[in-house]
C-alpha positions as CSV (number, residue, x, y, z in Angstrom):
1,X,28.4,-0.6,8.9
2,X,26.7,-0.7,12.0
3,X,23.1,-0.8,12.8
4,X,20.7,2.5,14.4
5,X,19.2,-1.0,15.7
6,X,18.9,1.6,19.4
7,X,16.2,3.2,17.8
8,X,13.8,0.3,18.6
9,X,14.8,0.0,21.7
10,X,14.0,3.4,22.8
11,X,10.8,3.6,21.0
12,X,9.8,0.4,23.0
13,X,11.0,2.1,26.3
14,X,9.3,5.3,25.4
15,X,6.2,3.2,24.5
16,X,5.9,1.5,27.8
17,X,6.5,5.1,29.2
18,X,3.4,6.3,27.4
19,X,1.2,3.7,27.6
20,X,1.5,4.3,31.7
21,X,0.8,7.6,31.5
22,X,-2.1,7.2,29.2
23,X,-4.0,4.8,31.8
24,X,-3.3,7.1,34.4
25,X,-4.6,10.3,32.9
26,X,-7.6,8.3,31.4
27,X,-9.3,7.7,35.0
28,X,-12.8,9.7,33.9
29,X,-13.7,8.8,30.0
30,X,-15.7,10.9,28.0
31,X,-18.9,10.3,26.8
32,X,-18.9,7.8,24.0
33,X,-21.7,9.3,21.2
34,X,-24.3,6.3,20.3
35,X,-23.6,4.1,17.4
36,X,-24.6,0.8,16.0
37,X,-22.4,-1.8,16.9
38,X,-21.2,-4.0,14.9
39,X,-22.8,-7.4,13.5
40,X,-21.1,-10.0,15.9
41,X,-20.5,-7.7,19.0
42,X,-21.1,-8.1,22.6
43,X,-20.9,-7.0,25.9
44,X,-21.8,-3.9,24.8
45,X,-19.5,-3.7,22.4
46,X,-16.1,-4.7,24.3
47,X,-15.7,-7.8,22.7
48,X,-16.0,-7.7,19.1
49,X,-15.5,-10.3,16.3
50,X,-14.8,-9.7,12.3
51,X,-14.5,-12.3,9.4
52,X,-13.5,-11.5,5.8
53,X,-13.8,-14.4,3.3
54,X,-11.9,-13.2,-0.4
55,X,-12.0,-15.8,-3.2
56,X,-10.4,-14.7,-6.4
57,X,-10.2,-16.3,-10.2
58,X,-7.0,-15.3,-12.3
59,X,-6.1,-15.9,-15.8
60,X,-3.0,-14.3,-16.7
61,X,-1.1,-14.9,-20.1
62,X,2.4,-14.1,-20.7
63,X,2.5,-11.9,-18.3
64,X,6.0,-13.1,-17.5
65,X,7.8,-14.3,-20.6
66,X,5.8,-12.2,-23.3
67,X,6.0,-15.2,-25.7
68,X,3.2,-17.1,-27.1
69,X,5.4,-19.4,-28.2
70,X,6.4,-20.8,-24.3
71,X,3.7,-22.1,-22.3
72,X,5.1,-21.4,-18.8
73,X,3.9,-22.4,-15.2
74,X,2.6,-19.0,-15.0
75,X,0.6,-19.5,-17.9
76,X,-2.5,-20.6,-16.3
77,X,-5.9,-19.6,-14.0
78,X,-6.1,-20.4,-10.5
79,X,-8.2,-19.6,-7.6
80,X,-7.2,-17.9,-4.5
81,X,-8.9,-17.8,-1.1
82,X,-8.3,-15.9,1.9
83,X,-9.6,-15.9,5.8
84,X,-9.6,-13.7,8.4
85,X,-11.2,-14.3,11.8
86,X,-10.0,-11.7,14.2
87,X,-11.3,-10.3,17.8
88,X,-11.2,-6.6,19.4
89,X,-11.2,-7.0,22.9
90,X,-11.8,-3.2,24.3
91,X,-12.3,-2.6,28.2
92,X,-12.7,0.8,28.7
93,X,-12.3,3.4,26.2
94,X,-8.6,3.9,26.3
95,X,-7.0,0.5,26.0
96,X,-7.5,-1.7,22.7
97,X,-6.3,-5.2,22.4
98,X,-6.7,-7.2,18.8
99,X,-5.9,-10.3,17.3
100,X,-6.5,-11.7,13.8
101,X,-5.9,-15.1,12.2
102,X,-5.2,-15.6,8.6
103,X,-5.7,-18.8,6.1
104,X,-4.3,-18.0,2.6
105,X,-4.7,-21.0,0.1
106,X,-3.9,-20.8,-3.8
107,X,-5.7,-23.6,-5.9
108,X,-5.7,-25.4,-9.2
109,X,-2.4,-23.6,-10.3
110,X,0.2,-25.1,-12.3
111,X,3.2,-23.1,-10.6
112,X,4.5,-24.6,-7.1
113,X,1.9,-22.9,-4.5
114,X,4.9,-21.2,-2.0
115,X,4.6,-17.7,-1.5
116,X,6.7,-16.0,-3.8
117,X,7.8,-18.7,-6.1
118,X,7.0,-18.0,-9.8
119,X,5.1,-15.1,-8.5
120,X,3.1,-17.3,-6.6
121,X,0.8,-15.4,-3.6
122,X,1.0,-19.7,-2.4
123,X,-0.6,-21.5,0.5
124,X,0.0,-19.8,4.0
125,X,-2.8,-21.6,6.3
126,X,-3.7,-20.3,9.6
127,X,-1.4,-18.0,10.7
128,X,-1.2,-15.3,13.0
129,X,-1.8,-12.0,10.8
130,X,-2.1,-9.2,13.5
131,X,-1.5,-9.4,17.4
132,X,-1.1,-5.9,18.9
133,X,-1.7,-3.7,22.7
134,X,-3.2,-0.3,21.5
135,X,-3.7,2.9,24.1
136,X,-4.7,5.8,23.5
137,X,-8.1,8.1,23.2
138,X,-7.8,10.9,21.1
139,X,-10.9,12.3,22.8
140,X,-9.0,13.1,25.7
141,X,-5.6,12.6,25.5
142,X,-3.1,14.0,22.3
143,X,-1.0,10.3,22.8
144,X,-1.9,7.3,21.5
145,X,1.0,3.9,20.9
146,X,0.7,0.5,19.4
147,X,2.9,-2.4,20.5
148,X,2.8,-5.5,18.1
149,X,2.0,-7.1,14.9
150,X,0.2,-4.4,12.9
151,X,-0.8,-2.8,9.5
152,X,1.3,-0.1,8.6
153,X,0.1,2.2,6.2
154,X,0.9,6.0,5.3
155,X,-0.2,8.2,2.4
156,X,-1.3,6.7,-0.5
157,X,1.0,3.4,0.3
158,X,3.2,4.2,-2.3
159,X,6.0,3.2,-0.1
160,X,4.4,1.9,3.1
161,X,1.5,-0.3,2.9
162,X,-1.0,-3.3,3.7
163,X,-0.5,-4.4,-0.2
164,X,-4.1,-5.8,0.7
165,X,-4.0,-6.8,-3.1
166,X,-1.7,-10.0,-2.4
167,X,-3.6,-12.9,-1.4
168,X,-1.3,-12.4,2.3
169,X,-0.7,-9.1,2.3
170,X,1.4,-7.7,4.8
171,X,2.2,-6.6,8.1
172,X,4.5,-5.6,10.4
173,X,6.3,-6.5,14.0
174,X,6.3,-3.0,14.9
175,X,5.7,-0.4,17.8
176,X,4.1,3.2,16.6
177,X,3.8,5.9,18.9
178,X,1.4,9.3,17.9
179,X,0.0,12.2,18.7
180,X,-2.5,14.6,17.3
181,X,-3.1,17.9,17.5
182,X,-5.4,20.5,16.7
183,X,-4.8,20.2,12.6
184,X,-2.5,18.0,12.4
185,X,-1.3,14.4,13.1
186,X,2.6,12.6,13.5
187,X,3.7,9.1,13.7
188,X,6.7,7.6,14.9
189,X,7.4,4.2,14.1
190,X,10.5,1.7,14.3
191,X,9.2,-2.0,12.7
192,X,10.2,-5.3,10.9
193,X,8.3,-6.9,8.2
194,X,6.8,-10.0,8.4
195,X,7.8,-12.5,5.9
196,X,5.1,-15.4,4.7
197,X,6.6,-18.7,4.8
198,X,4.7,-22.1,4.2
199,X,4.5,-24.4,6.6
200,X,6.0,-22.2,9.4
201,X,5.2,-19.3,11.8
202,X,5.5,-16.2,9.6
203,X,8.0,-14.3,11.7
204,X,9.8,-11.0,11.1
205,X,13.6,-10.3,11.1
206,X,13.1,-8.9,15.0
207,X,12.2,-11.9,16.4
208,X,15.3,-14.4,14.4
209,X,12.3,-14.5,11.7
210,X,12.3,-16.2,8.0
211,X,14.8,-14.2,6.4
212,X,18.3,-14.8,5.9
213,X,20.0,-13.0,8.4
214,X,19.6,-9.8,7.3
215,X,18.6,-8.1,10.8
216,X,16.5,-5.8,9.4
217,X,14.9,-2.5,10.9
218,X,12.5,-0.2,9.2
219,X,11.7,2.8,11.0
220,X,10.7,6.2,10.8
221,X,8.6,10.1,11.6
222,X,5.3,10.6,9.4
223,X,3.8,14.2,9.6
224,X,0.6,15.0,8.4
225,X,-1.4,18.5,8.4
226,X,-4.2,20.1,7.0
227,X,-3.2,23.7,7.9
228,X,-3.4,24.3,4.4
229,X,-7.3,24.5,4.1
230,X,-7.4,23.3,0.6
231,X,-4.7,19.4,0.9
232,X,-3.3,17.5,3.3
233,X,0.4,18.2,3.3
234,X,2.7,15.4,4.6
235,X,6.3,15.2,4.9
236,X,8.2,12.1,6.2
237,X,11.8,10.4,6.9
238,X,11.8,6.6,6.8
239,X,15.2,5.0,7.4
240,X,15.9,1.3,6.3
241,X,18.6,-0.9,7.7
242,X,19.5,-4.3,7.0
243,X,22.9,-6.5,7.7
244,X,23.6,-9.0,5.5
245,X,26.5,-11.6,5.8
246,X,29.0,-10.0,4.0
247,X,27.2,-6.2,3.0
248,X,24.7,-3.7,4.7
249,X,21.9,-1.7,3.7
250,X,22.0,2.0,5.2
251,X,19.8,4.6,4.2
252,X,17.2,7.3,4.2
253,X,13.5,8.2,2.6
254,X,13.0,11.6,2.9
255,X,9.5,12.7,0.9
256,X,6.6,15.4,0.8
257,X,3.0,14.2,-0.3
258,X,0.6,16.9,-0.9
259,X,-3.1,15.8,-1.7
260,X,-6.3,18.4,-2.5
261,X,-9.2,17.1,-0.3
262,X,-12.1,16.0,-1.7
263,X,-14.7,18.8,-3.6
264,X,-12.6,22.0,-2.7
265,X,-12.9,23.6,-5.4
266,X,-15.9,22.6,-5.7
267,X,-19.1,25.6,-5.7
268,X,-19.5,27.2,-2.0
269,X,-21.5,24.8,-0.1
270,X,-25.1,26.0,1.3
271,X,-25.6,27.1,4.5
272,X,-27.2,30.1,6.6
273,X,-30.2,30.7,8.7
274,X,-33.4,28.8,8.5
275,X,-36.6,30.4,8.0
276,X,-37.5,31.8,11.7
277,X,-34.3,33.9,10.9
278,X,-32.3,32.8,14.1
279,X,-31.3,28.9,13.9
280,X,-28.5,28.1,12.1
281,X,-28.0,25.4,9.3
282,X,-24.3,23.9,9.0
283,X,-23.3,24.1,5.8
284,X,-23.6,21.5,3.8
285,X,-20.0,19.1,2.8
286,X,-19.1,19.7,-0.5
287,X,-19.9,17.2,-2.9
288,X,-16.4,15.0,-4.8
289,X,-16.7,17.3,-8.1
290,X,-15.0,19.8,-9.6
291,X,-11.0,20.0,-9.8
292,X,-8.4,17.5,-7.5
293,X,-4.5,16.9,-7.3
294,X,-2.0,15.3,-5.8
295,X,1.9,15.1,-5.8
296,X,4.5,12.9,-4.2
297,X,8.2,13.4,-4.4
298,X,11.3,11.3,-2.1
299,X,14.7,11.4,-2.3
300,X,16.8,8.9,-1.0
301,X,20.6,8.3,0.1
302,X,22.7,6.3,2.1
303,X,23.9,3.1,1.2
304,X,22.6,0.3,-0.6
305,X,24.7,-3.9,-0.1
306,X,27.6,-0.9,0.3
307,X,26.8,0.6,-2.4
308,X,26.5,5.0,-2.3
309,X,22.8,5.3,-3.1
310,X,21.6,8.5,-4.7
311,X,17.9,8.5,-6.1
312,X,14.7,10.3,-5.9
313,X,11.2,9.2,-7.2
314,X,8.1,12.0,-8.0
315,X,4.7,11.9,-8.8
316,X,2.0,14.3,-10.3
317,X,-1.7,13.8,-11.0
318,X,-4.9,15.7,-11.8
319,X,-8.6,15.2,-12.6
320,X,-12.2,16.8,-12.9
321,X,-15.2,15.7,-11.4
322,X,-18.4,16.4,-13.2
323,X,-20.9,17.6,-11.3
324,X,-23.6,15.4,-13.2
325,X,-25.2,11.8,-12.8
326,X,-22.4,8.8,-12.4
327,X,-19.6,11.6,-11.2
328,X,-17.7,11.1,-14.0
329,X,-13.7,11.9,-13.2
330,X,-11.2,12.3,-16.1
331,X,-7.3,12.2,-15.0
332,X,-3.9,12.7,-16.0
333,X,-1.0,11.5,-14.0
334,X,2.7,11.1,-14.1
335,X,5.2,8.5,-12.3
336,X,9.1,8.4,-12.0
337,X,11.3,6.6,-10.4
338,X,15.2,6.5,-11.3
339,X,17.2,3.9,-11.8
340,X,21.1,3.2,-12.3
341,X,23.1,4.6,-15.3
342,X,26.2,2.7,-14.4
343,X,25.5,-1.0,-13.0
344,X,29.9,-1.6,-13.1
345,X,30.7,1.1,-10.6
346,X,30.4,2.0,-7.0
347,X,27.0,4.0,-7.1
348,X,23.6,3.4,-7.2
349,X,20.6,5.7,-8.7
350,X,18.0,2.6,-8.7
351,X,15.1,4.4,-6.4
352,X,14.1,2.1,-3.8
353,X,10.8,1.1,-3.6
354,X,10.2,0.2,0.3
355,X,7.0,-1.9,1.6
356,X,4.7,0.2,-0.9
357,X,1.2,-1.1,-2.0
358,X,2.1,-0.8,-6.2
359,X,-1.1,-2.8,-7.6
360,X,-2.8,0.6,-7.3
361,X,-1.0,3.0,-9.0
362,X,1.2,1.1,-12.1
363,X,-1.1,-0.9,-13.7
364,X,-3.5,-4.0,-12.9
365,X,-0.9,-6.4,-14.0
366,X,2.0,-5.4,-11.6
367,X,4.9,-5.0,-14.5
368,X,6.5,-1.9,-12.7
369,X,7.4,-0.6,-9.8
370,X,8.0,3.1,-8.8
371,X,12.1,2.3,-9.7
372,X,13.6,3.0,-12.9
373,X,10.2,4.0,-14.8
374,X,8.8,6.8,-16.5
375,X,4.8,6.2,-16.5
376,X,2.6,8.4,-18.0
377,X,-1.3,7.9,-17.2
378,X,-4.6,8.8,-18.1
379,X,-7.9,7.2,-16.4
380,X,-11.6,7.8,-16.4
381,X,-14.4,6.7,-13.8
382,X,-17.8,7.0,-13.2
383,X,-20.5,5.4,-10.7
384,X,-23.6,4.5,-12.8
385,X,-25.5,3.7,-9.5
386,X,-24.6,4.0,-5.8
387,X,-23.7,0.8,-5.6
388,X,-21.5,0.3,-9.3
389,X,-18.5,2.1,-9.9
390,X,-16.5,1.5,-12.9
391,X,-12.7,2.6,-14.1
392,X,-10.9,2.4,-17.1
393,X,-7.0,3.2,-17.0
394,X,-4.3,3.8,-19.5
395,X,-0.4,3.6,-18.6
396,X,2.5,4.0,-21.2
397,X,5.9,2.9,-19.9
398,X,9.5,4.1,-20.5
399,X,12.4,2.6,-18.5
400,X,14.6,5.9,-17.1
401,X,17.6,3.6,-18.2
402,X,17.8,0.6,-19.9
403,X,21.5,0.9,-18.2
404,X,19.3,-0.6,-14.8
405,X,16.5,-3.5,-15.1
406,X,12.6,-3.5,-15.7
407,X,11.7,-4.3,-12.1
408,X,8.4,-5.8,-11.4
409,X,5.5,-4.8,-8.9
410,X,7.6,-6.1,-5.9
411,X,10.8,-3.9,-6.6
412,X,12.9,-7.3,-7.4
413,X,12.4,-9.4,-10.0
414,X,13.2,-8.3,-13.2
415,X,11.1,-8.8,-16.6
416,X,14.6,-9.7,-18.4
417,X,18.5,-10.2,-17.4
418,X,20.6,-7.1,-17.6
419,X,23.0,-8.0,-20.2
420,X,24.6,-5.7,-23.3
421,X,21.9,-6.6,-25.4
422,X,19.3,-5.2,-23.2
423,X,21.2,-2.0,-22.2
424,X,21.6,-1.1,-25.6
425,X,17.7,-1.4,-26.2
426,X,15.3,1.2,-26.6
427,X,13.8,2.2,-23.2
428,X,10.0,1.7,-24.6
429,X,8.5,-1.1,-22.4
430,X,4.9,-0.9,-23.6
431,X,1.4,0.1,-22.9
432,X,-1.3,-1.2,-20.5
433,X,-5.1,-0.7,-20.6
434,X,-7.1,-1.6,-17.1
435,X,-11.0,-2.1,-16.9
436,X,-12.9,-2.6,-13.3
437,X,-16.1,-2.8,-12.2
438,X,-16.7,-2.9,-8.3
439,X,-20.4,-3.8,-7.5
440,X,-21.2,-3.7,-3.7
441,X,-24.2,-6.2,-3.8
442,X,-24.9,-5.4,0.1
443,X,-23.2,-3.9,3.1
444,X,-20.8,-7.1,3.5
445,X,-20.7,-8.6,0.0
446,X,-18.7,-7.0,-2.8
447,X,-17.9,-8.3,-6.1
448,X,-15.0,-7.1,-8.4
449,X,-13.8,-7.8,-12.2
450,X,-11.4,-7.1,-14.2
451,X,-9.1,-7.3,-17.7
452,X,-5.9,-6.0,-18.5
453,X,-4.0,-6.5,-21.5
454,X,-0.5,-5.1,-22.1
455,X,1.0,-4.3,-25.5
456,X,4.8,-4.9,-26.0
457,X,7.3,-2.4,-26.5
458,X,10.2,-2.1,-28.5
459,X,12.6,-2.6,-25.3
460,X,11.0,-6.3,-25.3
461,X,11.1,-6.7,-29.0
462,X,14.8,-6.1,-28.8
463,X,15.5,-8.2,-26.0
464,X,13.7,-11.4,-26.6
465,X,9.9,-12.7,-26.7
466,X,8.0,-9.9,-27.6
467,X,4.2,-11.2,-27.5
468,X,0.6,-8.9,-25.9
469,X,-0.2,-10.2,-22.8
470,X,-3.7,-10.5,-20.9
471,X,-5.0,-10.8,-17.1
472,X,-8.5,-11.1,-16.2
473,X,-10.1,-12.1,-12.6
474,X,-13.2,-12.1,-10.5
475,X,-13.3,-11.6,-6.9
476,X,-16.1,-11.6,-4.3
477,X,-15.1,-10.5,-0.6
478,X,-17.7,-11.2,2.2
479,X,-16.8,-8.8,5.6
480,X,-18.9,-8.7,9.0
């Protein structure tokens, strides 16, 4: 099949277009409001440096093999370190240019330390992380495009997003054009993700990159509003090609995310005249209490290694915020993703999962994906102080088909081989309980803890190894 590999091309044509017009229209800048600058800044603020230092401790436990019985590679605790020195060179108030090195090193581990073997995040040392040409002020001008190496990041990153998680994370070779109006916001993108490789450049497939010839483009439209005064509504259309040797990846993401914003329904904030009768106080933001929701639904088709793809994925959640010391918030949620009843045949149902960010929303210890899942949730947080916040989650988890495989956090491997044994299981994977306590000691040191432990289900039990399984770490991130 052939490629919409065109898009790009126009979107880098239309970029250059937009990025002239920008500088000329930008000849008188508005007034800039007075704010601190940041910690290492200078020339008033037009050249500005940032450093993140992350070191993490994991223990994990059969979270791979589920069997006490095999001590595996991944069986172990291991440290893992990140840098990030990056600099924001900004002339005037329309043209950005930024840069950002990366040094990602895993120690003591028994597992080989390359970036995706065994699960391994692996060594990645200085590398070039983000490199990108932004213009735009949306003070003055609706437009706004960056050309480059770049975040991309939409909704809640259930399918596009930094994965900030990962020891590398991830980013794009991408250019992104937008505009804003009065309410609302859109995105057009067209991109190639950058794939970690140790010992080399990390390059993407649009530049001849890492991968293995698969030419691929990820592009798309991202609409957001907040016309309705109570969410954010967005609707989007991602399209994902990729052209391997002998098959090709086709197809579309079409999805609505809907998303209450923050103490809506919370009681009328105050507000009014002041006491000489005439001035007027702004009313007061509401406080993060009372009732919140949010919903996601895609549906996908097209065509998957030439396969007819057919799948959707939804989401539904809901909590309550008390309106008492610590904010406690109860919440209910909902996850599902299909996945294929009929891996001998011509189709495909298996959801696809994208670039998404999946630490966050199916359980600390990354077992599932949004593909092929049924997860139902319930979680409670609170903040005992303003600096301590603490959250404890529970997931149960149902495959949609035990006829499709138990895919992992990054939407490919697989917990066990699809064979007739395993399709003729029960679809009960298990259960997961998640603690975490985030303590922000100052304005640029944070710590973070947790523990997991996930019971086994009967689909394990019938297909092999079917032992509990733990994961704890610590982690303390330094920013300027």
């Amino acid at each position: 099949m052939k490629t919409n590999k065109p898009l790009i091309t126009t979107l880098f044509a239309a970029a250059l277009f937009a990025g002239n017009a920008i500088a000329g229209t930008a000849t008188v800048p508005a007034p800039i409001k007075s704010e601190p600058l940041p910690l290492l800044s200078f020339c008033d603020g037009k050249v500005v440096f940032d450093v993140q230092e992350r070191l993490r401790w994991e223990v994990r436990e059969n979270n791979f093999d589920f069997s006490d019985a095999t001590r595996s590679l991944t069986d172990d605790n291991w440290f893992e370190q990140r840098f990030r020195i990056g600099i924001t060179l900004k002339p005037t108030d329309w043209l950005k240019i930024y840069a950002q090195a990366q040094d990602s090193r895993e120690w003591l581990s028994d597992r080989a330390d390359f970036p995706g073997v065994l699960a391994a995040e692996g060594d990645d040392t200085f590398d070039l992380r983000q490199a990108y040409i932004e213009i735009g002020n949306t003070k003055d001008i609706p437009w706004g495009i960056k050309i480059g190496r770049q975040v991309l990041s939409f909704g809640d990153e259930r399918l596009v997003g930094a994965f900030e998680w990962n020891n590398i994370a991830r980013t794009f070779d991408a250019v992104k054009l937008s505009y804003k109006g009065a309410n609302w916001n859109v995105d057009a993108f067209a991109s190639s993700v950058v794939v970690p490789e140790r010992g080399s450049y990390n390059q993407s497939d649009l530049f001849n990159g890492n991968e293995t010839e698969r030419e691929q483009v990820f592009s798309g439209l991202y609409f957001s509003t907040t016309a309705i005064p109570v969410q954010t509504t967005d609707l989007y259309v991602f399209h994902l090609h990729e052209e391997f040797p002998t098959t090709s990846t086709n197809f579309f993401t079409l999805g609505l995310r809907m998303k209450s914003k923050p103490g809506v329904f919370a009681s009328a904030p105050t507000g009014g005249h002041s006491k000489d009768g005439k001035t007027t106080v702004p009313a007061a933001a509401p406080r993060p209490v009372g009732f919140d929701y949010d919903a996601e639904f895609a549906f996908q088709t097209g065509e998957v290694k030439d396969k007819d793809l057919t799948a959707f994925a939804a989401h539904a959640g809901v909590g309550y915020t008390f309106d008492t010391a610590w904010l406690p918030r109860v919440g209910l949620e909902y996850n599902y993703g299909t996945g294929d009843t009929d891996p001998t045949d011509t189709d495909t149902e298996t959801f696809q999962n994208l670039f998404p960010t999946n630490h966050k929303f199916y359980g600390q210890m990354d077992v599932f994906s949004w593909q092929n899942m049924h997860d139902l949730g319930v979680s409670f947080k609170c903040a005992p102080t303003k600096k301590l916040s603490l959250k404890a989650e529970y997931h149960a988890f149902w495959l949609a088909t035990t006829d499709d495989s138990w895919y992992r956090a990054n939407g490919v491997a697989t917990v066990r081989p699809l064979t007739p044994v395993s399709r003729a299981a029960s679809n009960y994977a298990g259960s997961e309980v998640d603690v975490t306590a985030t303590f922000a000691a100052t304005k640029w040191l944070t710590f973070e803890a947790g523990y997991s432990h996930f019971w086994a289900g009967d689909y394990l039990a019938d297909t092999g190894p079917s032992d509990d399984a733990d994961f704890g770490y610590l982690q303390a991130t330094i920013t300027f």
